[in-house]
Every structure is written in C-alpha cells, then in structure tokens.
N, C-alpha and C positions, 0 to 999 in steps of 0.2 A: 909756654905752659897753658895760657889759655886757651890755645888752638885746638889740646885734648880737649876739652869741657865744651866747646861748643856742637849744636846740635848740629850742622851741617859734618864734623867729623865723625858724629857718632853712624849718622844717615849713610854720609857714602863707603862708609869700611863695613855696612851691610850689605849693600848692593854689591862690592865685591868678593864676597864668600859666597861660594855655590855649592849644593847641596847637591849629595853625592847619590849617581843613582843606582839601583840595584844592583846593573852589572859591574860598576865600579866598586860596591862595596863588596861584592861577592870576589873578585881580584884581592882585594885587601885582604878578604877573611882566609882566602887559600895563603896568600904572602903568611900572611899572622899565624895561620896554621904549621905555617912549615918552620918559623923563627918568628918568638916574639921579640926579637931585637933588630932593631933597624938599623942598618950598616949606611954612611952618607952612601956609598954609591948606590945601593939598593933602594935607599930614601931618592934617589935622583931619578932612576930606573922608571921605578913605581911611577913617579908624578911626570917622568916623559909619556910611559903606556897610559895614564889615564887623564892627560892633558890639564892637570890639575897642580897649583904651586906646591913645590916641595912642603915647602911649611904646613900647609894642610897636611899632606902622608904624616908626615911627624905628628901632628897633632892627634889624626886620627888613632896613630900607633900609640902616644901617651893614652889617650881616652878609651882605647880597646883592654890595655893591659891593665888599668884602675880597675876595668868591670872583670877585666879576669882575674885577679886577685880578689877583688870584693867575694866574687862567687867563688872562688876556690877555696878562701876561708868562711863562705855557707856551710860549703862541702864538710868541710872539716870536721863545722864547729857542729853538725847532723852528727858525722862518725864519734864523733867523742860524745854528744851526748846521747846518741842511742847505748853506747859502751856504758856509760854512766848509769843510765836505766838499766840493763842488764847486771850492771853491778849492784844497783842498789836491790834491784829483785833478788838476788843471790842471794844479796846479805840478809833478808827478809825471813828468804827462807830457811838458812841456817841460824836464823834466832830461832825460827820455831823451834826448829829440828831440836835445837840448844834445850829450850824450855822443856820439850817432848819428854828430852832424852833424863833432864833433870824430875822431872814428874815419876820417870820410871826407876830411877833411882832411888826417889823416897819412898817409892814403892814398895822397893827390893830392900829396902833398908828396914821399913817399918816389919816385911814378910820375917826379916832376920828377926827382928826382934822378938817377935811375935813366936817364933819358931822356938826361939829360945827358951823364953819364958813357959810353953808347955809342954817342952822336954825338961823341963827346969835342969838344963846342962850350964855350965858355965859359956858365957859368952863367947864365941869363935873370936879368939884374937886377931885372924887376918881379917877376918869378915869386919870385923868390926874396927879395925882399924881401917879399913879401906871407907869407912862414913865419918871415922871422928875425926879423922886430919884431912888437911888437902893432897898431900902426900899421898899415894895407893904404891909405892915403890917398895914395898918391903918386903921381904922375900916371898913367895908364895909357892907351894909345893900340890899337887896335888893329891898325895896319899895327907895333906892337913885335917880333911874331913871323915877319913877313914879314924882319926883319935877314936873318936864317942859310934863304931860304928857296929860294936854290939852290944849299946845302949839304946840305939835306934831301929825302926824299922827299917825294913828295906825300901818300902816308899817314901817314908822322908827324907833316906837316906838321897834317893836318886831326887829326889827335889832339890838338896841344898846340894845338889853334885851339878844340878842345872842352873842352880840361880849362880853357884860359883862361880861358874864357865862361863856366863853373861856375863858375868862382875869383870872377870878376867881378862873379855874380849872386849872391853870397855878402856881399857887399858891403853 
C-alpha cells in the first residue's frame, strides 16, 4: 500500500502517459464521430493504428463522451431557456392584451350605462347582464335591441347595435 504513496510511483506512471498529438486525436475524433461507444475490438484497433495503450483509447473515449454530454446538456439547457423567454414574453403580452381588453370593457360598460340613463329607457337586460355577472352565456338575440327602437334614434340606435356586436364578439 505504501508503494502508491511514494513519490517515485507518482513520477514514473507520468513519464509513462504520452500525450496525444493532433493527428492522433483528429483519428479519435472521426472514431467518436462515427460511434461514441467503444467496442473492445475497436478499442484494440484504435490503440494498434495509433501505437498507443488501449487503456488510454478507453479513457480518452470516457473523457470525450463527459464533454459531450456536458455540452449537449448546454445545448439543451440554451433551447429550453430561450423557449422559456419566449414563453414568458407571451404571457406578458397577453396580460396586457388582458388589462387592454378589460379597460375596454369598462368602457363599454360605463358607454351602457350612460346610454341608458339619457334615454332614461330601462336597463338593457342582456347588456347588462353581460357586466353584472361573470357568466355572459345567456341567450342573446339580435333583434333584443330593436325592443326600444322607436324610442330611439336611429343613431343611437346603430351605436348600441355596434357596442353590441363588440360585446358579442367578445364572447
């Protein structure tokens, strides 16, 4: 056991590992390219063509495939977070969109109101049920605003005929 620990074992198991040169490793990288699994006779193959202990091919093959998985989950871990960014942008802008859409709504709600009150007609019940509940499912007709519609003018008739229609297509 001591024979590990001493310095002359560490010294001479350096001098024999040689360090692989270009065209060697460029051989390995086409090997690795074509199979990153090393088959023992392929692993024998390898280190007869480049005059090198099997044990090193092996190693080098363990050591290539760590950095290729290391980088392959970079790859990855890039595609998934750019997706993430694009998702989170999405959802950004369908909040707006969301708030937008709810601004127009109080909008349209308040135009009702408003409408209402200086026709002094009774409350449109779809219209109006479509802001007081969450529900907007209730039947809707379009001859509904034709009721009050010669109480009304013809232009405000075609107004609450368009704010309808928006209401409607909101739907």
């Amino acid at each position: 056991m001591e024979f590990f620990h001493t310095p002359n074992h560490k010294h001479s198991f350096q001098h024999n590992k040689k360090r692989l040169t270009q065209e060697q490793v460029n051989l390995l990288e086409r090997s690795f390219t074509s199979n990153n699994k090393l088959e023992p006779e392929r692993k024998l193959l390898l280190a007869k063509q480049l005059g090198i202990p099997p044990r090193q091919v092996a190693i080098w093959y363990q050591n290539k495939r760590a950095r290729w998985k290391t980088r392959s989950l970079e790859l990855d871990y890039n595609a998934i977070q750019a997706k993430l960014e694009t998702a989170l942008a999405e959802k950004r802008r369908l909040e707006k969109d969301v708030e937008r859409l709810g601004e127009e709504l109080k909008k349209a709600h308040d135009l009702v109101l408003v409408l209402n009150q200086t026709q002094e007609l009774p409350a449109h019940p779809v219209i109006c049920s479509m802001f007081n509940s969450s529900s907007a499912e209730e039947g809707v007709g379009s001859s509904s605003l034709q009721q009050h519609e010669d109480q009304v003018s013809d232009h405000e008739v075609k107004q609450l005929e368009e704010l309808y229609a928006c209401l409607i297509g909101m739907q």
